[in-house]
PAZAPA-4460 file (N, C-alpha, C; in steps of 0.05 Angstrom, whole numbers, plus 32768, in hexadecimal, padded with zeros to 4 digits):
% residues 240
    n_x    n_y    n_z   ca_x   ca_y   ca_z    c_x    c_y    c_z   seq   type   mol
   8AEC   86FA   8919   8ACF   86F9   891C   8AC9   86EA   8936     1      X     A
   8AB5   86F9   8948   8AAA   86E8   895A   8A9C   86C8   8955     2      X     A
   8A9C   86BA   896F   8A90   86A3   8968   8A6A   86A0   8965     3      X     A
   8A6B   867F   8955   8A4C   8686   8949   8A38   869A   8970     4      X     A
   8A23   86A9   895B   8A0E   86A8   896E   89F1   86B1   8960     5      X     A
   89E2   86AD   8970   89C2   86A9   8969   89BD   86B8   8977     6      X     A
   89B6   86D6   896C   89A8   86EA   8976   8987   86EF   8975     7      X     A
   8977   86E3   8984   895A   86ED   897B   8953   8708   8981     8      X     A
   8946   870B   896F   8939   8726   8976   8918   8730   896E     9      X     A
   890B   873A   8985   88EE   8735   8986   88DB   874D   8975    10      X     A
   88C3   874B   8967   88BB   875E   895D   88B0   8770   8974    11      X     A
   88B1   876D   898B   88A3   8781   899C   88BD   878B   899E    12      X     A
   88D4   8789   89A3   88EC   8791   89B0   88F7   87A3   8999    13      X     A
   88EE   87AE   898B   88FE   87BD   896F   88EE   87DA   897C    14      X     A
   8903   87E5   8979   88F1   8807   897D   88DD   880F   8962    15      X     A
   88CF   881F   8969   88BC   882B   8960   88B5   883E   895F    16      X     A
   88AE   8849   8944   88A4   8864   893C   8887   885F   8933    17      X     A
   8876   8873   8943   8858   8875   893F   8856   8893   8936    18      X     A
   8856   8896   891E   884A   88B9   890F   882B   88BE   8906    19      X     A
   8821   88A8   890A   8803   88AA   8907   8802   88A4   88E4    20      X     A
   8807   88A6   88D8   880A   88A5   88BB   882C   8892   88B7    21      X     A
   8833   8886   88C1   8849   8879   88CE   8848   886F   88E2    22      X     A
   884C   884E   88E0   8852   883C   88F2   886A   8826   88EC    23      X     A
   8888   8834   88F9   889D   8820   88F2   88AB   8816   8907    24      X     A
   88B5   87FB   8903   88BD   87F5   8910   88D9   87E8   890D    25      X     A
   88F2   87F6   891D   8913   87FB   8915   8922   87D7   891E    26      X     A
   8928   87D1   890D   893E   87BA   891C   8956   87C6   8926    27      X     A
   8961   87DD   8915   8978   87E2   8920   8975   8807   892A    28      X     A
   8985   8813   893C   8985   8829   893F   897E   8843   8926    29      X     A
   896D   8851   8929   8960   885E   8914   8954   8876   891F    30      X     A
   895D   8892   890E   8950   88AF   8916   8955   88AE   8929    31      X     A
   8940   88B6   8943   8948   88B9   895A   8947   88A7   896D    32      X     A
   8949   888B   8969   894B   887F   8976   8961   886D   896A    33      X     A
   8977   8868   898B   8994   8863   898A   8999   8852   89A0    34      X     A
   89A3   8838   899B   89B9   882A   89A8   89D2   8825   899C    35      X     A
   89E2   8825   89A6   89FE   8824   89A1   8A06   880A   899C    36      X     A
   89F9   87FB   89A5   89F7   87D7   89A6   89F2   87CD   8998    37      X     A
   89D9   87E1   8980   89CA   87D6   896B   89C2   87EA   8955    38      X     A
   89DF   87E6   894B   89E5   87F8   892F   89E3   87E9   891A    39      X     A
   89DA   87C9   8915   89DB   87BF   88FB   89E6   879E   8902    40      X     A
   89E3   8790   88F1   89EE   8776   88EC   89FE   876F   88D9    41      X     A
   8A1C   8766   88D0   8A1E   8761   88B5   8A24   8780   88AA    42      X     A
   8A1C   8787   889A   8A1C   8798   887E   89FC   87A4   887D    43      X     A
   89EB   879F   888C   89D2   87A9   8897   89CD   87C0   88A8    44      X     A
   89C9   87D1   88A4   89C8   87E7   88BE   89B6   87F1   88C6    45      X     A
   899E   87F4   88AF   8985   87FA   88B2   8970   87E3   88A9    46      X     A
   894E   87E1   88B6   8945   87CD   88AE   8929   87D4   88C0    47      X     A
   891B   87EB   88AA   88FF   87ED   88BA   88EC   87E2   88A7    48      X     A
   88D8   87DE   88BD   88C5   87D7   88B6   88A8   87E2   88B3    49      X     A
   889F   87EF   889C   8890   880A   88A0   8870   8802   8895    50      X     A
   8861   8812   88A0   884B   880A   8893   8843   8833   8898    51      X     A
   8830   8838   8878   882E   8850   886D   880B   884F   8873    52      X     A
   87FA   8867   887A   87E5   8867   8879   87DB   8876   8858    53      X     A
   87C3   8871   8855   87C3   887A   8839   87BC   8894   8838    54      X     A
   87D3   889A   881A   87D8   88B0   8813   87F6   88C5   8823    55      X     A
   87F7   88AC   8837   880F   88BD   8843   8829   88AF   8837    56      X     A
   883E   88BA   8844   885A   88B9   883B   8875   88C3   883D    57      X     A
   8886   88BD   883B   88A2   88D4   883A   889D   88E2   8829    58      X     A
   88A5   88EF   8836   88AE   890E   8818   88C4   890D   8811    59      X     A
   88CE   891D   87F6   88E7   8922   87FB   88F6   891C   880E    60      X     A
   890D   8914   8809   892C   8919   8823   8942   890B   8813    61      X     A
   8954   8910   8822   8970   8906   8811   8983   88ED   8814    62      X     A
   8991   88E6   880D   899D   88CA   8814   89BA   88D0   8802    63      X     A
   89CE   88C9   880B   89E7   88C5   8808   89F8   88A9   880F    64      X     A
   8A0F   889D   8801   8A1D   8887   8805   8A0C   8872   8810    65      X     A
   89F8   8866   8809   89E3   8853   8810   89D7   8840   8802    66      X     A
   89DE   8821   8803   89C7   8817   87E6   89B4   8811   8804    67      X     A
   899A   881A   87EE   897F   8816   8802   8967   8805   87F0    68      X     A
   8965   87EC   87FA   8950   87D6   87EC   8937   87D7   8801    69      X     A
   891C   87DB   87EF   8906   87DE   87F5   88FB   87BF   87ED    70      X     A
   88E3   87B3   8802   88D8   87A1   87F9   88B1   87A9   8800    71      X     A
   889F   87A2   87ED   8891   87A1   87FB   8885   878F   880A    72      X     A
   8872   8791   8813   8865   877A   8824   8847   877B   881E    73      X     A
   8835   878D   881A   881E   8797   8819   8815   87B3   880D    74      X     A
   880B   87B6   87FA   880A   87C4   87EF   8817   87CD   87DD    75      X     A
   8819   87EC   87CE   8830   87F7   87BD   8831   8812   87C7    76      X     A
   884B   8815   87BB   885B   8830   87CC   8871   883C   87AB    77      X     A
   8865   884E   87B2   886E   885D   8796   8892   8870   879E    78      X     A
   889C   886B   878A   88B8   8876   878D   88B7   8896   8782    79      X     A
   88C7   88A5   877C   88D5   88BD   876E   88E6   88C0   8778    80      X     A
   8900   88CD   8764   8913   88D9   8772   8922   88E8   8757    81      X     A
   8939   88FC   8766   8944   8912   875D   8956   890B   8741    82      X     A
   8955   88F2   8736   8962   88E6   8726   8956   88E7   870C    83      X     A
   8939   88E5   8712   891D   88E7   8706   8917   88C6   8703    84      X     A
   891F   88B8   8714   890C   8897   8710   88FA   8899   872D    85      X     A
   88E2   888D   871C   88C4   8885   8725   88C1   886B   872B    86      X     A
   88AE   885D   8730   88A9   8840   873D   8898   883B   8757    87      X     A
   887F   8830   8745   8875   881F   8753   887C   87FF   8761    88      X     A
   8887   8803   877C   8887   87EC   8786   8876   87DA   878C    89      X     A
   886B   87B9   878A   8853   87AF   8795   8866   8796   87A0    90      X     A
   8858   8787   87B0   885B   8773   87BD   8872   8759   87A2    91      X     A
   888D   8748   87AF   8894   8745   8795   88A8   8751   8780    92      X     A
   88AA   876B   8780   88C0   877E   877A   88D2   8781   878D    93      X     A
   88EE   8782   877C   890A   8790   878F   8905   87A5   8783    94      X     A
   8910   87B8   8796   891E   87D2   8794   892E   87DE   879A    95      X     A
   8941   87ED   8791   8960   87ED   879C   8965   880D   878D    96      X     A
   8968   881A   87A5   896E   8838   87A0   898F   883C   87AD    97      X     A
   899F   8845   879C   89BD   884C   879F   89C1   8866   87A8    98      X     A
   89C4   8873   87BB   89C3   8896   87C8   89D9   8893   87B9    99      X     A
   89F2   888B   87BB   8A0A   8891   87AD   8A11   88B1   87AF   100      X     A
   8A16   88BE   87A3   8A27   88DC   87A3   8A11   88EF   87B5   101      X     A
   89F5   88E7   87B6   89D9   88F4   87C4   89C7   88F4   87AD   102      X     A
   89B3   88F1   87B5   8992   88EB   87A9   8984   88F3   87BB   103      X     A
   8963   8900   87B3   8958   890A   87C3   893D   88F7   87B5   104      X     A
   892C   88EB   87CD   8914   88DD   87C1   8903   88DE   87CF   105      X     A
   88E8   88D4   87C3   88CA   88CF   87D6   88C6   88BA   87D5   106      X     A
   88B3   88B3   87E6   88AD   8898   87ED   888B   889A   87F6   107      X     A
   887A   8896   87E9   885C   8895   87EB   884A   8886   87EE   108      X     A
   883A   8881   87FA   8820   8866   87F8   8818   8870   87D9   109      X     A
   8819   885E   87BD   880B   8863   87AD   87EF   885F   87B1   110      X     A
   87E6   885C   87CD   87C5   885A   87CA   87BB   8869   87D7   111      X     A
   879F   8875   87DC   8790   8888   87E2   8778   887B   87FC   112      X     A
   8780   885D   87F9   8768   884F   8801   8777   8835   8818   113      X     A
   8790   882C   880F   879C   8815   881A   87B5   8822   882A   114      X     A
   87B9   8817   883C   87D8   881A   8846   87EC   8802   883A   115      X     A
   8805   8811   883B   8821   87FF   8830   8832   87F5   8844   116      X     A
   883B   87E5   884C   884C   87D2   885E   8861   87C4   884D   117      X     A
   887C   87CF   884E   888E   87CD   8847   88AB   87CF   8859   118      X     A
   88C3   87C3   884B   88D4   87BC   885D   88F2   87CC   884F   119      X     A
   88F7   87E6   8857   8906   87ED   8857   8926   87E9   8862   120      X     A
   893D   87E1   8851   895E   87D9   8858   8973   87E6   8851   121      X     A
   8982   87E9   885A   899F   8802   8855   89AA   87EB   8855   122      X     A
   89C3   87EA   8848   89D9   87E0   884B   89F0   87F4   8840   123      X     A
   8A0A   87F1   884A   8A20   880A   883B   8A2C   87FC   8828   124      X     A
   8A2C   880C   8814   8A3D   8807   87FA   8A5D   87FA   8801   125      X     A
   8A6A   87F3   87EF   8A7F   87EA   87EB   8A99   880C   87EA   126      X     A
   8A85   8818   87E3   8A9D   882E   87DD   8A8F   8852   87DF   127      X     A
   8A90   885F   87E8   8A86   887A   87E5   8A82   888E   87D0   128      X     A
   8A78   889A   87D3   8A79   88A7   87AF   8A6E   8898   8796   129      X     A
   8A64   8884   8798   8A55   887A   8785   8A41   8892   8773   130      X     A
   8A37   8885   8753   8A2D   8890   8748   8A0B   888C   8755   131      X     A
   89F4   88A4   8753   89E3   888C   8762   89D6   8888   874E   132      X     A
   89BE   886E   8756   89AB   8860   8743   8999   884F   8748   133      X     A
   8984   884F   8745   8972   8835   8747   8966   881F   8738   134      X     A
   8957   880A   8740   894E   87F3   8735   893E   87E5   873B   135      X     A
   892A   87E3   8737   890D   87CD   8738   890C   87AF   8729   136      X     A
   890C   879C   8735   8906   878B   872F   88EE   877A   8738   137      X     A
   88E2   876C   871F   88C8   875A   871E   88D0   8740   872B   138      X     A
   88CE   8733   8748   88D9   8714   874F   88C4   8706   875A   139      X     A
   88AB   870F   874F   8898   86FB   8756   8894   86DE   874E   140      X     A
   889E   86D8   8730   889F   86C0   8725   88B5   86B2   8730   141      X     A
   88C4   86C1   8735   88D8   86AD   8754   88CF   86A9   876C   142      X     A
   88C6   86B9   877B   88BE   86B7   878C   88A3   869A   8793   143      X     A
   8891   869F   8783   888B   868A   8778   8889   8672   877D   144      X     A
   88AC   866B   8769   88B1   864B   875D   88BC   864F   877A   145      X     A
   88BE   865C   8792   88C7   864A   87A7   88EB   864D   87AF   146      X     A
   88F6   864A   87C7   8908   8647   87C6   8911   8660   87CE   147      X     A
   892D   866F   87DB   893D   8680   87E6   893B   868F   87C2   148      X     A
   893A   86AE   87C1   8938   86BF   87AE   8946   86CA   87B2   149      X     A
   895E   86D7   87A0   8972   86E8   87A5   8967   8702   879D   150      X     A
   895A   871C   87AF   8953   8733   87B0   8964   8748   87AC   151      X     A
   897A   874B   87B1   898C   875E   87B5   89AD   8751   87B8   152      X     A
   89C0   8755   879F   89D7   8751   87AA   89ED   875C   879A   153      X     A
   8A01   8758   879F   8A20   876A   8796   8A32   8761   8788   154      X     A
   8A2A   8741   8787   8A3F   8725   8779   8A30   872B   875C   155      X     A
   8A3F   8739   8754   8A37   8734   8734   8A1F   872D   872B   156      X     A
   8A10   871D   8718   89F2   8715   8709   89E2   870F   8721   157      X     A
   89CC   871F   8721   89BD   8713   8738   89A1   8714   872F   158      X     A
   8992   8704   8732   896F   870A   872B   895D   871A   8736   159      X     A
   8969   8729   874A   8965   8741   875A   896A   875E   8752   160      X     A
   896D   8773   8764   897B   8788   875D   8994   8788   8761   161      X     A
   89AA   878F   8758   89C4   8796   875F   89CA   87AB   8772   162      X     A
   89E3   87A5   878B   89E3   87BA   8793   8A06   87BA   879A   163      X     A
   8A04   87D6   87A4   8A29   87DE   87A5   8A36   87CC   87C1   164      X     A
   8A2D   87BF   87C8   8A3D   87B0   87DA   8A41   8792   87CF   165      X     A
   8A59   8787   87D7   8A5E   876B   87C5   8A60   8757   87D6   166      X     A
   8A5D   8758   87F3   8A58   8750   880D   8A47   874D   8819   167      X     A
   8A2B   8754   8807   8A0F   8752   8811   89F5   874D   8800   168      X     A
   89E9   8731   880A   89D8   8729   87FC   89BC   8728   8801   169      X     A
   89A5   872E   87FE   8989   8730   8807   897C   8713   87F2   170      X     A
   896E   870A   8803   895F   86EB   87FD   894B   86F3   8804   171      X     A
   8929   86EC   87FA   891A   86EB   880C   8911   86C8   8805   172      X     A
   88F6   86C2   880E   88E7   86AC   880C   88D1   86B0   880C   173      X     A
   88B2   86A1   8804   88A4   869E   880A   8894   8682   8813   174      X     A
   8889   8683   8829   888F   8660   882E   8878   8658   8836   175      X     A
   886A   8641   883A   8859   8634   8840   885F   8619   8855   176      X     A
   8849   8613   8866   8855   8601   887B   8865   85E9   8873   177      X     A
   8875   85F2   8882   8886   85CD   887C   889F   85DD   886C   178      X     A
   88A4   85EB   8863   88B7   85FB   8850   88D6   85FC   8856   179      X     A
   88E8   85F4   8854   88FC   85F0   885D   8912   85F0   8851   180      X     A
   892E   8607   8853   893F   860B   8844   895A   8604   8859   181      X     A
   896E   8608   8859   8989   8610   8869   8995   862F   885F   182      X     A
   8990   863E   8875   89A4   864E   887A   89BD   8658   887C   183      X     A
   89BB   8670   886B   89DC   8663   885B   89F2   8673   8870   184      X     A
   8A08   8663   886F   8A21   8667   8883   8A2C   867D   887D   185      X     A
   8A21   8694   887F   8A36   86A6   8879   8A3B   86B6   8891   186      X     A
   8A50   86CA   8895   8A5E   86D6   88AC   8A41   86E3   88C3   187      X     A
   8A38   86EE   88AA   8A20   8700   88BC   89FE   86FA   88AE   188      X     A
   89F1   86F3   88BE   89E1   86EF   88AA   89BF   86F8   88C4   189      X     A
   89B0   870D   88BA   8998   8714   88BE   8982   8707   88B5   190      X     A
   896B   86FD   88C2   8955   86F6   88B5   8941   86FD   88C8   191      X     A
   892D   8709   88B8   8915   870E   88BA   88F6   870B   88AE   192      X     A
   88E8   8708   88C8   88C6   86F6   88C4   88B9   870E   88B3   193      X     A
   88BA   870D   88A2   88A5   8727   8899   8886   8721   8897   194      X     A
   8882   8701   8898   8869   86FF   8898   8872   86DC   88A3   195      X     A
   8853   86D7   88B5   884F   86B8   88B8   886A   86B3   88D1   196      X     A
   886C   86A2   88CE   8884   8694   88E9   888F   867B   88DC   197      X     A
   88AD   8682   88E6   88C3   8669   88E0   88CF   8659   88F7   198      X     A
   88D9   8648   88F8   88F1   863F   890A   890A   863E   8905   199      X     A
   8920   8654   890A   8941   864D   8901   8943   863E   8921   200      X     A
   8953   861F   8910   895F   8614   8923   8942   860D   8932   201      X     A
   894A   8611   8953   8935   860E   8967   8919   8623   896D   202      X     A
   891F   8632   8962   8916   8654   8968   88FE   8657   895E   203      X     A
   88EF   865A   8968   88D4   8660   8954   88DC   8686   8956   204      X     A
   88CF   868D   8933   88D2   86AC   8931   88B2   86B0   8929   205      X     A
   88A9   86C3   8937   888C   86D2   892A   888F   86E7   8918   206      X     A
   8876   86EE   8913   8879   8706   88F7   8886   871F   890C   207      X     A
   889F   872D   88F1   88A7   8743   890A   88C4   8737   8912   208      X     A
   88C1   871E   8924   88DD   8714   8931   88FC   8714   8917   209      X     A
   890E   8713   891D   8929   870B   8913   8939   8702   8923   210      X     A
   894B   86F2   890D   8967   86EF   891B   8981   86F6   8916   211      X     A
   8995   86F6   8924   89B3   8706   891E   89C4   86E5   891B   212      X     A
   89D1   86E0   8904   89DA   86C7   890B   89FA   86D1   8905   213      X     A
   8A11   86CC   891C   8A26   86D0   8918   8A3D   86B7   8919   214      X     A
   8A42   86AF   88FD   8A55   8696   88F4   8A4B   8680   8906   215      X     A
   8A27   8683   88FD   8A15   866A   8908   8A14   8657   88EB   216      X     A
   8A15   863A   88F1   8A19   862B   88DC   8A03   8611   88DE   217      X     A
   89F6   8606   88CE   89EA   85EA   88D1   89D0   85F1   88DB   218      X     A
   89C2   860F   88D4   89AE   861B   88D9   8996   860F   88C7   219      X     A
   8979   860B   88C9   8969   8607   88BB   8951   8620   88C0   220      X     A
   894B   862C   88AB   8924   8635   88AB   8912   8626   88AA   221      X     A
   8900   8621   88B8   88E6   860D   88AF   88C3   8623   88AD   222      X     A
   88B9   8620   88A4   88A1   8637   88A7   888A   8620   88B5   223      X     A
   8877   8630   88C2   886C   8629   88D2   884D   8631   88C8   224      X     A
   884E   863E   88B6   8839   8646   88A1   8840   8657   8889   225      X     A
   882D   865F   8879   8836   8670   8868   8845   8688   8870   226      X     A
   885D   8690   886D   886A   869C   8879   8885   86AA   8858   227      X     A
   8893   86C7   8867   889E   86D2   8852   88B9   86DC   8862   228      X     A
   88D0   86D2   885C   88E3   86DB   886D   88FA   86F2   8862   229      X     A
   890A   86FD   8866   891E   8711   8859   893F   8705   8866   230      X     A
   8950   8702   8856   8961   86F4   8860   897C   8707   8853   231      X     A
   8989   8719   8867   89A3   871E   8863   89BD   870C   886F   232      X     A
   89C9   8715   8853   89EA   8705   8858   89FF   8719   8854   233      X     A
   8A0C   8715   8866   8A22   872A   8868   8A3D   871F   886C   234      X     A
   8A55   8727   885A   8A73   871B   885D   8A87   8725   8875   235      X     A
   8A72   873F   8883   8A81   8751   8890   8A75   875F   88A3   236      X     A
   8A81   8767   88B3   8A6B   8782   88C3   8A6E   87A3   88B1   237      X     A
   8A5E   87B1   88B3   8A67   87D2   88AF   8A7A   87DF   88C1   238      X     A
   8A83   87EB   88BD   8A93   8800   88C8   8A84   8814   88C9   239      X     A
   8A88   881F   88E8   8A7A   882F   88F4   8A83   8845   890A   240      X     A
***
């Protein structure tokens, strides 16, 4: 493994997709837009950030060898897929859809009146050919009582969704000024401002910003106001 480093990275600097009924914005290389430089962090590969006008949405499309965790941020965003599971997501819920062997799903603003702002993540499974499957979970009463929330992970019992990788963990927070945790040491680790502004270390991050931390150690978050962060940990890079 390379030595530690502190990658910032800016919310203006993420490419962007404007569809008019769609406004996202890519941390890592996505559709048609490609760097070779910036295929993922960790066990992370994808990581947009979408906001839906109302009534609009994905349609149908397909997905293969992929666990993909949805969070929202604002509003609710209604699920289906070829499996036959449904789900309303709202602000507060994990969601964790497994493409596994292929699944075909939608993805919708359940509203007619509000737009949805949500934060879509790929990470690759542990193994290919998986069965697929999904899972919703309620973590608002954690979220809550405060403190790093385990959203998504692969280590066995988790208060989150489970997912097929055992090398990758999703935390979020929600924080208020003065709020302050340590950052946990692991090989690869992503975090992102989804709302409000933090400081890792020296760095101030705004809503939008992240960072890439590689075998960075003795790291702190502090929030700077009410603020909501997303925090991946990764044991490894993907293969690619």
């Amino acid at each position: 493994m390379s030595t530690a480093t502190i990658d910032v990275r800016r919310a203006r600097d993420r490419f962007h997709t404007d569809m008019g009924w769609l406004d996202s914005w890519h941390s890592f290389s996505f559709g048609g837009h490609w760097d070779p430089g910036n295929t993922g962090h960790g066990l992370l590969i994808v990581s947009n950030d979408d906001r839906v006008a109302p009534g609009g949405g994905f349609g149908a499309h397909p997905h293969r060898d992929m666990e993909i965790v949805t969070w929202v941020l604002e509003g609710a965003l209604e699920h289906a897929d070829s499996a036959g599971n449904t789900g309303v997501i709202v602000p507060g819920h994990a969601q964790r859809m497994s493409a596994g062997t292929g699944i075909v799903h939608s993805e919708m603003n359940h509203s007619a009146t509000e737009p949805v702002h949500f934060l879509q993540m790929w990470v690759v499974p542990d193994r290919t050919g998986l069965e697929s499957g999904y899972e919703q979970v309620d973590l608002t009463d954690r979220l809550d009582a405060g403190g790093l929330v385990t959203v998504a992970s692969g280590e066995g019992d988790t208060e989150g969704v489970h997912i097929n990788q055992s090398g990758a963990t999703l935390r979020a927070a929600r924080m208020t000024a003065g709020d302050t945790f340590a950052v946990p040491e692991d090989p690869y680790v992503h975090l992102f401002v989804a709302r409000g502004a933090v400081t890792v270390g020296e760095t101030m991050l705004a809503e939008g910003d992240a960072v890439r931390l590689t075998s960075a150690t003795g790291l702190d978050v502090t929030a700077s106001g009410s603020s909501e962060i997303l925090l991946w940990s990764s044991d490894a890079e993907a293969r690619r």
